[in-house]
DRENRO-928745 format. One record per residue (C-alpha): residue number from 1; residue in three letters; x, y, z. Coordinates in nm, 3 decimals. Example, Ala and Ser with C-alpha at 12.3 -4.5 7.8 and 13.67 -1.06 7.14 Angstrom:
# DRENRO-928745
<node seq="1" type="ALA" xx="1.230" yy="-0.450" zz="0.780"/>
<node seq="2" type="SER" xx="1.367" yy="-0.106" zz="0.714"/>
This chain:
# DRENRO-928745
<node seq="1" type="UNK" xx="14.850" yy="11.011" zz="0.398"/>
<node seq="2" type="UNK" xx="14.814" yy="11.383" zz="0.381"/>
<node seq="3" type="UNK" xx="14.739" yy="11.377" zz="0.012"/>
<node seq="4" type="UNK" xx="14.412" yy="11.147" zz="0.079"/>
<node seq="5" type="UNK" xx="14.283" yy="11.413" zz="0.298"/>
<node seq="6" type="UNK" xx="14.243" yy="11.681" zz="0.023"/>
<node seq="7" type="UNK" xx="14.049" yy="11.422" zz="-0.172"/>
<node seq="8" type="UNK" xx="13.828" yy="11.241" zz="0.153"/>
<node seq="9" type="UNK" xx="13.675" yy="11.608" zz="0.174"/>
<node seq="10" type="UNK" xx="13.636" yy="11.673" zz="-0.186"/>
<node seq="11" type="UNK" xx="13.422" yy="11.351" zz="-0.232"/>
<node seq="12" type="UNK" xx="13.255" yy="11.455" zz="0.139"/>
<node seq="13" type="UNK" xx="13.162" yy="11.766" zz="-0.060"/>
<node seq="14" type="UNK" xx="13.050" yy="11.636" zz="-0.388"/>
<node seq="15" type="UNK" xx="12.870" yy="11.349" zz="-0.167"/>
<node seq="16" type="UNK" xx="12.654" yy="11.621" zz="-0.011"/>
<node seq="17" type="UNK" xx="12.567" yy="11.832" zz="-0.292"/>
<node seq="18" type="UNK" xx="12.252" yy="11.676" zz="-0.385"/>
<node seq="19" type="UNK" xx="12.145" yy="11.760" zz="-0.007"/>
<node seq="20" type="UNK" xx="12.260" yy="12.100" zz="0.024"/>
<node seq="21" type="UNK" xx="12.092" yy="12.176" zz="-0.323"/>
<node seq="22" type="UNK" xx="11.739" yy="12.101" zz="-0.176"/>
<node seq="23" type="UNK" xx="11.563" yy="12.377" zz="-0.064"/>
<node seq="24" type="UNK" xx="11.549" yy="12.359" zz="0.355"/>
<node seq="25" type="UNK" xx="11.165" yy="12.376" zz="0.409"/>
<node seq="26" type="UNK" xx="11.110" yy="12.083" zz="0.105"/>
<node seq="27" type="UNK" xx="10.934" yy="11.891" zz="0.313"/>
<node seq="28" type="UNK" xx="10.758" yy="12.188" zz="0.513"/>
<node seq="29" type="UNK" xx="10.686" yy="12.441" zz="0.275"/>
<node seq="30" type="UNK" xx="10.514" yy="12.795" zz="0.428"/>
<node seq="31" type="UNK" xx="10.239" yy="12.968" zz="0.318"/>
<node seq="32" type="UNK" xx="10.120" yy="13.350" zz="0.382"/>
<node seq="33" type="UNK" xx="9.771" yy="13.415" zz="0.404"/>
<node seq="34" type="UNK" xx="9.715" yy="13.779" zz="0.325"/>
<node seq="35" type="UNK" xx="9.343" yy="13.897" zz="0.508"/>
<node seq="36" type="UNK" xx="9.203" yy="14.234" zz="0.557"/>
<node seq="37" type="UNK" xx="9.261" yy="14.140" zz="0.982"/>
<node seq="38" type="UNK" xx="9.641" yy="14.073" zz="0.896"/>
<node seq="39" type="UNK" xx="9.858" yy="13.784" zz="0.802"/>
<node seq="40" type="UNK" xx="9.906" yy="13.437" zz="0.861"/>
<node seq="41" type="UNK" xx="10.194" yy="13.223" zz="0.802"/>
<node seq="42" type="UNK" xx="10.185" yy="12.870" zz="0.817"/>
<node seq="43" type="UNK" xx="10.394" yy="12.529" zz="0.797"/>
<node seq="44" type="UNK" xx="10.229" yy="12.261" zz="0.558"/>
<node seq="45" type="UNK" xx="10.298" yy="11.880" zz="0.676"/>
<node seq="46" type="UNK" xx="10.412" yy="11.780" zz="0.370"/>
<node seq="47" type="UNK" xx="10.531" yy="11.457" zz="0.439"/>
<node seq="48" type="UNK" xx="10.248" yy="11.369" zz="0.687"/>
<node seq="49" type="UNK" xx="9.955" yy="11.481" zz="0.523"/>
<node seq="50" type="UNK" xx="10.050" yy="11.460" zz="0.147"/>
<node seq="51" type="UNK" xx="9.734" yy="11.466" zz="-0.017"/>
<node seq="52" type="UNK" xx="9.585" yy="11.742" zz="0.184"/>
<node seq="53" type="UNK" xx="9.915" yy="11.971" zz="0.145"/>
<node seq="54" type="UNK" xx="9.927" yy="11.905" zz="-0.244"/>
<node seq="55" type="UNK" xx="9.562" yy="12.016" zz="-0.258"/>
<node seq="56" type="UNK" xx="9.541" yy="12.329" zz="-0.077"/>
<node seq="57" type="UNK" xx="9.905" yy="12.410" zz="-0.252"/>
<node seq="58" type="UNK" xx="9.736" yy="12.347" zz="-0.626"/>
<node seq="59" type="UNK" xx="9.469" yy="12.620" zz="-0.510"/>
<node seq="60" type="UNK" xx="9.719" yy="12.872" zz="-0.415"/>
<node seq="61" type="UNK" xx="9.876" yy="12.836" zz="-0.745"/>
<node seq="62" type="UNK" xx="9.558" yy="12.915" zz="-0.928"/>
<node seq="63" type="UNK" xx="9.532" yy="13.201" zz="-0.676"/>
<node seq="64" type="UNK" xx="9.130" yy="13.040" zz="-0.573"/>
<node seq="65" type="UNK" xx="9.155" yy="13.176" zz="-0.261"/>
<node seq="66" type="UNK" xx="9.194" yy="13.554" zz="-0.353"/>
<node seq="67" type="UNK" xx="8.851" yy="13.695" zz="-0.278"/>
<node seq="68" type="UNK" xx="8.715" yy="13.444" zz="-0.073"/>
<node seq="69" type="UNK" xx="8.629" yy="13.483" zz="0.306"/>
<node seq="70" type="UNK" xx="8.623" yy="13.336" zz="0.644"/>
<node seq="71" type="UNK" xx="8.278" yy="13.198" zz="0.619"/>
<node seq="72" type="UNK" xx="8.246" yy="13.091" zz="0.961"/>
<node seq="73" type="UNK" xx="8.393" yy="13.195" zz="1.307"/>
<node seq="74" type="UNK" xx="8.269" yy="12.985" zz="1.595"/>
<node seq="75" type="UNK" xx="8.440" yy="13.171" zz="1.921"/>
<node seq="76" type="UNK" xx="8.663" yy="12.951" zz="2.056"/>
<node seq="77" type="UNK" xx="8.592" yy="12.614" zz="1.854"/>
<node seq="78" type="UNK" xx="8.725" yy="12.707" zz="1.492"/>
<node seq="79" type="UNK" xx="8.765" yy="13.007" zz="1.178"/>
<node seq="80" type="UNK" xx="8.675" yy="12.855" zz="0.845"/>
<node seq="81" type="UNK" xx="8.699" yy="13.004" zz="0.510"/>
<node seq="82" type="UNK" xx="8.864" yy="12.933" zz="0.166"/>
<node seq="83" type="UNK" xx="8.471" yy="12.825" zz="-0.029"/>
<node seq="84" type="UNK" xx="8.268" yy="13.145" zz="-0.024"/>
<node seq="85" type="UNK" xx="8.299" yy="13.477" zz="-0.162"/>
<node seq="86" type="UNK" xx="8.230" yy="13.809" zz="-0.018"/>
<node seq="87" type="UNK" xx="7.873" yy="13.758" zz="-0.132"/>
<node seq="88" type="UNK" xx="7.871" yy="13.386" zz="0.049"/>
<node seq="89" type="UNK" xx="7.840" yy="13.236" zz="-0.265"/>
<node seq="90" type="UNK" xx="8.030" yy="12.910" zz="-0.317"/>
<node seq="91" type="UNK" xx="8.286" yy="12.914" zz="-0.578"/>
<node seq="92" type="UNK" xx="8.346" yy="12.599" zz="-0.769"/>
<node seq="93" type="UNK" xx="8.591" yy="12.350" zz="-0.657"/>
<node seq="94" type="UNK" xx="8.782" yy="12.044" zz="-0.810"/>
<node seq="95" type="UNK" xx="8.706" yy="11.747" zz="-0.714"/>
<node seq="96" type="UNK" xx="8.703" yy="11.597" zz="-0.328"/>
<node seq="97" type="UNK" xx="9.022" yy="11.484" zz="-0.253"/>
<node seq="98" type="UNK" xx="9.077" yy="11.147" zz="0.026"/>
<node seq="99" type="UNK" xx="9.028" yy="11.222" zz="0.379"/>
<node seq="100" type="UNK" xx="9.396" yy="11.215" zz="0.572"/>
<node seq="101" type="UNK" xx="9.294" yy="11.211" zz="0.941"/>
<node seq="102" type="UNK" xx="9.495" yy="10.951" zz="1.039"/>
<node seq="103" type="UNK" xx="9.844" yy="11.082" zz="0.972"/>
<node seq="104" type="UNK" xx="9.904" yy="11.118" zz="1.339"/>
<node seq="105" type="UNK" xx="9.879" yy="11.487" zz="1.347"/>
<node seq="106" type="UNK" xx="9.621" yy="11.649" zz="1.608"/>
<node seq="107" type="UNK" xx="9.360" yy="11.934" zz="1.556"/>
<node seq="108" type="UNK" xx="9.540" yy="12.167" zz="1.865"/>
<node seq="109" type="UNK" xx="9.522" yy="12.533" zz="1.893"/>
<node seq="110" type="UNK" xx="9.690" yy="12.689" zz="1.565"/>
<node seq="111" type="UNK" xx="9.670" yy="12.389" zz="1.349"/>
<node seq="112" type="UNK" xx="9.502" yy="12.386" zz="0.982"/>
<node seq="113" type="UNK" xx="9.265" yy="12.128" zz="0.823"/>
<node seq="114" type="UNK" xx="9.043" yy="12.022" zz="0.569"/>
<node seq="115" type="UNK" xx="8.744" yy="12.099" zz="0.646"/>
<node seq="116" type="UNK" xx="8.436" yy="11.855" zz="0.504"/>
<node seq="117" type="UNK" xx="8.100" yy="11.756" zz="0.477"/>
<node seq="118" type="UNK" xx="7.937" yy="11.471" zz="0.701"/>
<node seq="119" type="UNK" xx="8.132" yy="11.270" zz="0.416"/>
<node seq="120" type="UNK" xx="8.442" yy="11.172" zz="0.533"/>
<node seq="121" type="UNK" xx="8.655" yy="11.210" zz="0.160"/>
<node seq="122" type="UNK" xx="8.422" yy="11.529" zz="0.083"/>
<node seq="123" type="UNK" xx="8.710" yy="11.824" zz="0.130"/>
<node seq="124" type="UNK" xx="8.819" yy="12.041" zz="-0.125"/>
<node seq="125" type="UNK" xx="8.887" yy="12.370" zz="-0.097"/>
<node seq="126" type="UNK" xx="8.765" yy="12.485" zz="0.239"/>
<node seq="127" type="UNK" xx="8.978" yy="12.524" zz="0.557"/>
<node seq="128" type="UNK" xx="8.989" yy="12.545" zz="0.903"/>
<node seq="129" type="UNK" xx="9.192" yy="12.673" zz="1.204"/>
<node seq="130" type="UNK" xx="9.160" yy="12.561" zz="1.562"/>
<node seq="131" type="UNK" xx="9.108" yy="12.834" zz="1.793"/>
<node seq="132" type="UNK" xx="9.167" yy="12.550" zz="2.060"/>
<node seq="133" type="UNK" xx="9.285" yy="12.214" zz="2.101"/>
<node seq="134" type="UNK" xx="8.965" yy="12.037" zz="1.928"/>
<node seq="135" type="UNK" xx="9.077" yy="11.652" zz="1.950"/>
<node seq="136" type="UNK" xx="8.729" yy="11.593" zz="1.904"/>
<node seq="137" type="UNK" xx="8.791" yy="11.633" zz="1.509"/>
<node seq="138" type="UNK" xx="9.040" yy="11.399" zz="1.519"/>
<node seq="139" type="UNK" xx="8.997" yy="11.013" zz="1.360"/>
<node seq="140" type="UNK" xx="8.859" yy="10.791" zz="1.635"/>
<node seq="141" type="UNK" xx="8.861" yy="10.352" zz="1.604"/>
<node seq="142" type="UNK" xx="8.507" yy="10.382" zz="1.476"/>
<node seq="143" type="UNK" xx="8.487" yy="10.734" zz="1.274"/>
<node seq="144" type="UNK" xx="8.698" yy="10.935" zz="0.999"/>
<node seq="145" type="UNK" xx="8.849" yy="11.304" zz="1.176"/>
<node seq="146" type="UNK" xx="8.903" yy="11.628" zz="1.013"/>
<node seq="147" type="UNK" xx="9.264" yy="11.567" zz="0.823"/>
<node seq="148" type="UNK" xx="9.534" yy="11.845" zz="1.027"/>
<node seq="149" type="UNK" xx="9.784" yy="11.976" zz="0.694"/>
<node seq="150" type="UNK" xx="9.998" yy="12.189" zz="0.877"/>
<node seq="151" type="UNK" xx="10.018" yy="12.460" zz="1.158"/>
<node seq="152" type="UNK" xx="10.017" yy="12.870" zz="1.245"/>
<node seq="153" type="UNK" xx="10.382" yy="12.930" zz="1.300"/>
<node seq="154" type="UNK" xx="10.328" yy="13.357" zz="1.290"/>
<node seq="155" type="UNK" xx="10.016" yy="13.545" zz="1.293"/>
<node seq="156" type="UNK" xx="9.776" yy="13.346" zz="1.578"/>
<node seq="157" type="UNK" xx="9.698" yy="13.682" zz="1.694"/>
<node seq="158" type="UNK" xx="9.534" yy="13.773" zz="1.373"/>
<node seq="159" type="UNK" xx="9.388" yy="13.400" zz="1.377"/>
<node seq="160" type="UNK" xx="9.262" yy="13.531" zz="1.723"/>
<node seq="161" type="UNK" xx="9.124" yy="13.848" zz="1.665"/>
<node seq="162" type="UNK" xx="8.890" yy="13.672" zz="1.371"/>
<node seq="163" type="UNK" xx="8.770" yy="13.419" zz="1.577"/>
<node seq="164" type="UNK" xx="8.661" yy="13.664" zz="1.838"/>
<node seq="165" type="UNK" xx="8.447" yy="13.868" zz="1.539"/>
<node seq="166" type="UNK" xx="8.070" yy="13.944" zz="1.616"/>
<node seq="167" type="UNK" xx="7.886" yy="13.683" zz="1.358"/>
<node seq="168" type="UNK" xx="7.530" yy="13.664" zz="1.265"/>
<node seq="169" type="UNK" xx="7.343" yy="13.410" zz="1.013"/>
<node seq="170" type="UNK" xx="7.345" yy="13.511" zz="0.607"/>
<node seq="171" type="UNK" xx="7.274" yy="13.318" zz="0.334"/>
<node seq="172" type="UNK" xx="7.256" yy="12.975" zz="0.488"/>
<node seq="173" type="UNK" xx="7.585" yy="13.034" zz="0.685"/>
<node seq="174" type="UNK" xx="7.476" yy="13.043" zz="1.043"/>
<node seq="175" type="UNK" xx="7.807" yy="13.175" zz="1.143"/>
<node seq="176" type="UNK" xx="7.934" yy="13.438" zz="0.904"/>
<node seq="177" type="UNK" xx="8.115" yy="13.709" zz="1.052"/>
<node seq="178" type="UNK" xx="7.963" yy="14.023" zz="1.057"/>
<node seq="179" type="UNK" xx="8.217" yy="14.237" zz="0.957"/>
<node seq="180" type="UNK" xx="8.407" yy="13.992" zz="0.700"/>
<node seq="181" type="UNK" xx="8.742" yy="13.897" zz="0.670"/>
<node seq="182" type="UNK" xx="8.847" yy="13.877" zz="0.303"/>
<node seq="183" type="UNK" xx="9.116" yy="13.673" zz="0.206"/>
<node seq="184" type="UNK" xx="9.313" yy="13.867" zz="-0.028"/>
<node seq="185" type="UNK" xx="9.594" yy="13.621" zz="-0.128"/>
<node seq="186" type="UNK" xx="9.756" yy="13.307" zz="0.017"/>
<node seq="187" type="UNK" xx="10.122" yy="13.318" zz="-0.128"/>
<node seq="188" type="UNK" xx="10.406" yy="13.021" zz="-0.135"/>
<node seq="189" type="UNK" xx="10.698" yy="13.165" zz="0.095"/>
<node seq="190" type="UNK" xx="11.030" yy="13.059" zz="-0.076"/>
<node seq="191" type="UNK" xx="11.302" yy="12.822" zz="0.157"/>
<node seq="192" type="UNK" xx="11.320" yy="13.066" zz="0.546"/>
């Protein structure tokens, strides 16, 4: 009997190689977004919002959102950015990708989403985060919601002070800040 045990934990251990050789956070990866107000790390839903998470994740490979700004700061409601640069002129985005509002996530205080025309699959690049818990956005029987990726696990402060920036209307963007917030990078975080 004693010389099974040596092999019972030896197959345990080769049993659970394949799951201690994934990365931790393979379902959650994080993200840093680098701004001239500070940074802001956050927790993408992988699994729950796969299309939305794969989307904004190509873009921060290509490094699109270096340059860009926070377009839009509505005081307690939301801070948008990821489309514009410092000028507020769009920059060019792939294609629309399907709207994921009904994963079951929520648009609280802190969370991310796609942000979107009147069109319900018209997100691309642009983003949002809640400033408050705005379950307005979310999917209702009869209407598509904003599609919630993922959620502010360090830096809400920073989110904070943004949202609370003086704004003023430029270039068709009724809500620009007036001071702006560049983005400078948003970088993959590897496994915590």
């Amino acid at each position: 009997m004693q010389g099974t045990r040596p092999i019972a934990i030896g197959l345990l251990a080769i049993l659970c190689l394949p799951v201690l050789a994934q990365p931790a956070d393979a379902a959650e990866p994080q993200v840093r977004i680098e701004t001239s107000a500070g940074n802001i790390t956050i927790r993408l839903e992988a699994e729950r919002a796969p299309l939305s998470v794969k989307n904004f994740l190509s873009y921060v490979e290509e490094g699109f959102y270096e340059g860009t700004v926070f377009h839009r700061v509505v005081t307690g409601f939301i801070i948008q950015g990821g489309g514009f640069n410092q000028e507020l002129e769009a920059k060019p985005a792939h294609p629309p990708i399907a709207n994921e509002s009904g994963n079951g996530l929520s648009n609280h205080r802190g969370t991310i989403a796609m942000a979107r025309t009147s069109e319900p699959h018209s997100a691309d690049a642009q983003f949002y985060i809640n400033l408050a818990d705005n379950v307005t956005l979310d999917p209702k029987p009869t209407r598509w919601g904003y599609a919630v990726f993922g959620e502010v696990i360090e830096g809400m402060e920073v989110v904070d002070e943004i949202g609370h920036r003086a704004t003023s209307a430029r270039k068709d963007q009724p809500d620009a800040p007036v001071q702006p917030v560049l983005i400078n990078k948003v970088v993959l975080l590897a496994a915590p």
